[in-house]
N, C-alpha and C positions, 0 to 999 in steps of 0.2 A: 907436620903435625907433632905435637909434644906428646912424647911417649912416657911408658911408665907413670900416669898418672891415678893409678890405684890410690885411693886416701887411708891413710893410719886405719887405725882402729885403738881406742884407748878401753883400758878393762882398770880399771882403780886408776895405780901407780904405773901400769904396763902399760907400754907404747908399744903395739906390733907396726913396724914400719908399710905394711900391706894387713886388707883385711880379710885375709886369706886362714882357717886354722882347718888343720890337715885331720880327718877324721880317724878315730881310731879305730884299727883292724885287728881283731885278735883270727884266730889264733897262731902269733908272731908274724903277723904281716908286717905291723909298723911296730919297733920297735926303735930302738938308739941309733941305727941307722937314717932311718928316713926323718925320723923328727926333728934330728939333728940337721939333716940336709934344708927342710923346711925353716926350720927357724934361722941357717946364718941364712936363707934368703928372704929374710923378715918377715916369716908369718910365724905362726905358733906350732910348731912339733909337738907330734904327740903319741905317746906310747900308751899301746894298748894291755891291759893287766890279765884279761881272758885267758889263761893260759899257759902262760906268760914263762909259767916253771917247766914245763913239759918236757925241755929239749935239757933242763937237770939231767946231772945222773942221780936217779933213786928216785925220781921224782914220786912212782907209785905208791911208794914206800913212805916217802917222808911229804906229802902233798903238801900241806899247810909252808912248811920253812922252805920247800922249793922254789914258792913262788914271792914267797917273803925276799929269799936271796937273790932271785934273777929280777924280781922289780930295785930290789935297792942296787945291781949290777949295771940294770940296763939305765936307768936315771943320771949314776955317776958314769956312765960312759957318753951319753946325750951330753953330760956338763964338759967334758973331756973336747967332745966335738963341738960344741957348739957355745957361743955366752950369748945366746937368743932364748928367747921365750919356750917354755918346755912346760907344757902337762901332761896326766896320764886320763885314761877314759875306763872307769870302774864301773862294770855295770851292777846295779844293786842286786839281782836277783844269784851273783855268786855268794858259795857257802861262805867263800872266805871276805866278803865284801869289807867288814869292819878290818879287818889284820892288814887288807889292802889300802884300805882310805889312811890309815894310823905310821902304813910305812912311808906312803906319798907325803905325807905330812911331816914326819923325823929328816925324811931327805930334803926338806923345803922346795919341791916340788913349786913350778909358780902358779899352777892350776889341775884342780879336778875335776871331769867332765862327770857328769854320772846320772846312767838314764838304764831301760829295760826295768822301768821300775818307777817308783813316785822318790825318788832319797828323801825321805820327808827328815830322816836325821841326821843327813849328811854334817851341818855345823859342832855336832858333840865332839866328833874326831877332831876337831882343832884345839892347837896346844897352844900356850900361853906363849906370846912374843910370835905365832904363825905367820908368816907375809901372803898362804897358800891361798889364792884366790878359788870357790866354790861356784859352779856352774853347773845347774838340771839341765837335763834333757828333756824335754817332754814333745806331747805333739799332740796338745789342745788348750787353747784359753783358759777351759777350766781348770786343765794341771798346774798351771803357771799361777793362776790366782789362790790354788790350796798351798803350792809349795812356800810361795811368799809371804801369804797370809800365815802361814803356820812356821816359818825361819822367825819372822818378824816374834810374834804372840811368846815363843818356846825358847829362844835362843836371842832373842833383838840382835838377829840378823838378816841381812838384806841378800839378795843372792847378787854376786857380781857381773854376772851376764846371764841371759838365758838363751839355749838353744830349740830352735825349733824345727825339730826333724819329719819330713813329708812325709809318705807312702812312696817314694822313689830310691829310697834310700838303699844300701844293701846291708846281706846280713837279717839278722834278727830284725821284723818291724813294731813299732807298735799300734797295728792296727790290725781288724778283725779282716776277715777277708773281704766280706761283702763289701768292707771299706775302702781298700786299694784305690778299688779303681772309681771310686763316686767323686765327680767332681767337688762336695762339699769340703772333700776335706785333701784336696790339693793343695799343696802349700803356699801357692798363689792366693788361695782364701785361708790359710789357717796361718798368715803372718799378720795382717790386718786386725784379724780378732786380739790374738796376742798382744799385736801395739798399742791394741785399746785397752786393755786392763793393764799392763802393763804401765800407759800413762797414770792411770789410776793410782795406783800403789807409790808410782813416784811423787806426782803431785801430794799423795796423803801424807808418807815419812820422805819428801825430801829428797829424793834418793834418786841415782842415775841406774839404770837397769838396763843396759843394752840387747838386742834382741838379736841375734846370730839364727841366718837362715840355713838350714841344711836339707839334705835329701835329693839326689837327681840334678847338684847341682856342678857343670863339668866344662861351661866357655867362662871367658870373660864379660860375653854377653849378657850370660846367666845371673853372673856376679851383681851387673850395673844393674839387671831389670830389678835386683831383690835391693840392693843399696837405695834405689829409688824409690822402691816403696817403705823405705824406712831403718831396715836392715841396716846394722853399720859394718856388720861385715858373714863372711858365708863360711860353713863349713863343707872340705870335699875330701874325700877318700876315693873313689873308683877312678880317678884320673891321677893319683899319684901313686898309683899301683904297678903303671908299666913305666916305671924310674929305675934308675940304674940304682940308687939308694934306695929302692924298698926293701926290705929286709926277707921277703917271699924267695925262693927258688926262683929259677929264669923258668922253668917250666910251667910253675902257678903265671907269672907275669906274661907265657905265652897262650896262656889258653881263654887271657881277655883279648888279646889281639886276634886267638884265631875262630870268634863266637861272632853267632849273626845273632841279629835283635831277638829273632824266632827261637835261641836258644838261651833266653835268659829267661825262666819262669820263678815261679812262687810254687814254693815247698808247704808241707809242716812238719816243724821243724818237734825234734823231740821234746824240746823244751816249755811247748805247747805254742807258742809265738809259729805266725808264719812267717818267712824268711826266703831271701831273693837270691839266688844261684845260677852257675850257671851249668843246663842238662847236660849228662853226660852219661855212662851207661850203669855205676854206681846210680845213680839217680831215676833211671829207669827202672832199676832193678826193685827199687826199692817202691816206687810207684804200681809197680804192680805185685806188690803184695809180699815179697823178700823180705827177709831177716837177715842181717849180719852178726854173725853171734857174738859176743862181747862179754866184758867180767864188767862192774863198774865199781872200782875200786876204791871211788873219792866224791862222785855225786857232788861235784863243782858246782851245777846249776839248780837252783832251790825247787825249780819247777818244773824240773826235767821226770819224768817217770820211768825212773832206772827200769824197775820191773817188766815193761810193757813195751819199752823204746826197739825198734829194729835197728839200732843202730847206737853207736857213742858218738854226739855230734861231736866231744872234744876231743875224739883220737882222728875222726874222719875229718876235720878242719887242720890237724895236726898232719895228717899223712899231705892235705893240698900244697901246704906249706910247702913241702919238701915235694912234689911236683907227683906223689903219688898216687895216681887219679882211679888207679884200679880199686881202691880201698878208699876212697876220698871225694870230695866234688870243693869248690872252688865258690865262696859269696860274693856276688859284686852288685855293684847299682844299678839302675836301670838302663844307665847309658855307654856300662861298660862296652860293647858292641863296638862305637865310635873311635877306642883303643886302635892304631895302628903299628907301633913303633914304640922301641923301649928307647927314652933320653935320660940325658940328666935332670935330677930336681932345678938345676938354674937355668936349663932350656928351658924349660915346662913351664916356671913361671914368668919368664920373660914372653914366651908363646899367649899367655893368661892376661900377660900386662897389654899385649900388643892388639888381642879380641877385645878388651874393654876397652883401650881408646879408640879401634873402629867402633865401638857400639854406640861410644859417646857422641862421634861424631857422624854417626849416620851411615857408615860404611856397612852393607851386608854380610854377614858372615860367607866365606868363601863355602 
């Protein structure tokens, strides 16, 4: 059987040789490390900006320029490692979202992902001669048709791919609770809709709009079922987490290998979004009614309720990082569980290449 038969994935001018792009983890999960490892093995690397400045020194002090300095560090370190495809993933609803989108953009950055939010403005940060390809997040039809409709009308521009992230996902979601778990909006049904509006917009301006499936997605199998329905290529985070290049502590990287399904639940998360985790006794503690007392010195997240929060999600994602779980708990996807063993990012995707040509050819997943 012929192996390695993943197809490209084209985003403009970009050829990622696999259509594989690595989701981003804040707070410092993926950074220049792991993005770098994903793109020499031909998918898109991607660093996450959540954060990003934390592990500064002075960071509390000087917030804004901390993360101005370690996004423009950890980019030209990616370029250092890597002459593959490199974006970063800016969620909108940071304080500092525009000073992050302005610096991804001065580094020429070759993509911006940007979702927790609608970026309905993401195109103004582009500067004259930018090559930076612009990519939403979103995860409904209807987002996909406001963002386009309103790039097009405001900025006559077209967005260059759009992501469309499940209720499987980890991290921050964007869904209500009651919604998680409704089959409506499974991403098995909410890729379909997408590609239908989606056609729409292309046929109207012309335009090629690729549709990148994310959420819950962790075989090669998974890859070909979303390829097949249209998808030209997927986004995954919780299966490149237990790599030898993820940029996490070995301790965060050991606590998806040593979680059973039963232990990955849905939080809420302070930010008001609920968010997928995996339980741990921070997490208990706080479910039953705990405070951890906190300053909040920078109110990162626009929607966060410093006042009221039992918690700083971005010191308590900050402490996982660094494997401190007493003061911390750990976001992963739904299928983080299935985590056995920490490899290399070029194991992992050759393991990826080799689930999709069984899938293509009918072999059952072991």
């Amino acid at each position: 059987m012929k192996k390695n038969t993943l197809p490209d994935f084209k985003i403009g001018d970009l050829t990622a040789k696999i259509p594989i792009i690595q989701g981003g983890m804040g707070v410092g999960i993926s950074l220049s490390g792991l993005a770098a490892a994903v793109a020499n093995e031909g998918g898109i690397g991607v660093i996450a900006t959540p954060g990003i400045g934390m592990f500064e020194p002075n960071y509390i002090a000087d917030y804004l320029d901390s993360n101005i300095r370690a996004l423009r560090k950890e980019i030209r370190k990616a370029r250092e490692l890597s002459k593959g495809i490199i974006g970063v993933n800016i969620m909108c609803a940071l304080t500092d979202y525009a000073a992050m989108v302005r610096t991804a953009v001065e580094e020429n950055i070759d993509i911006v992902f940007s979702g927790a939010g609608l970026p309905l403005n993401l195109p103004e940060y582009l500067i004259k001669g930018a090559k930076t390809k612009l990519v939403p997040i979103i995860s409904s039809a209807r987002a996909a048709g406001i963002i386009i409709k309103r790039w097009k009308e405001k900025y006559n521009y077209i967005p260059d791919a759009i992501v469309v992230e499940g209720p499987l996902a980890g991290g921050h979601l964007g869904f209500s609770l009651e919604h998680i778990d409704a089959p409506e909006f499974r991403l098995e049904a909410l890729i379909p809709e997408v590609l239908k509006i989606v056609k729409t917009y292309e046929e109207k301006y012309n335009a090629s709009i690729p549709v990148i499936a994310a959420g819950g997605i962790y075989t090669g199998a998974d890859i070909y079922k979303f390829l097949k329905m249209g998808a030209k290529a997927v986004q995954m985070a919780t299966r490149f987490v237990t790599t030898d290049e993820c940029d996490a502590y070995l301790e965060f990287k050991q606590a998806y290998i040593n979680c059973k399904k039963e232990d990955i639940v849905i939080i809420q998360s302070p930010v008001g979004m609920p968010g997928r985790a995996i339980k741990n006794q921070f997490i208990s503690d706080i479910l039953k009614g705990s405070k951890k007392p906190f300053k909040c010195p920078y109110h990162c997240i626009i929607t966060c309720d410093v006042v009221n929060s039992p918690y700083c999600i971005a010191m308590v994602l900050s402490n996982a990082k660094k494997g401190e779980f007493e003061s911390g708990f750990a976001f992963c996807g739904a299928n983080a569980y299935m985590a056995t063993e920490i490899i290399s990012v070029k194991e992992l995707v050759n393991r990826i290449a080799t689930e999709y040509d069984n899938a293509v050819s009918g072999i059952p997943a072991e």
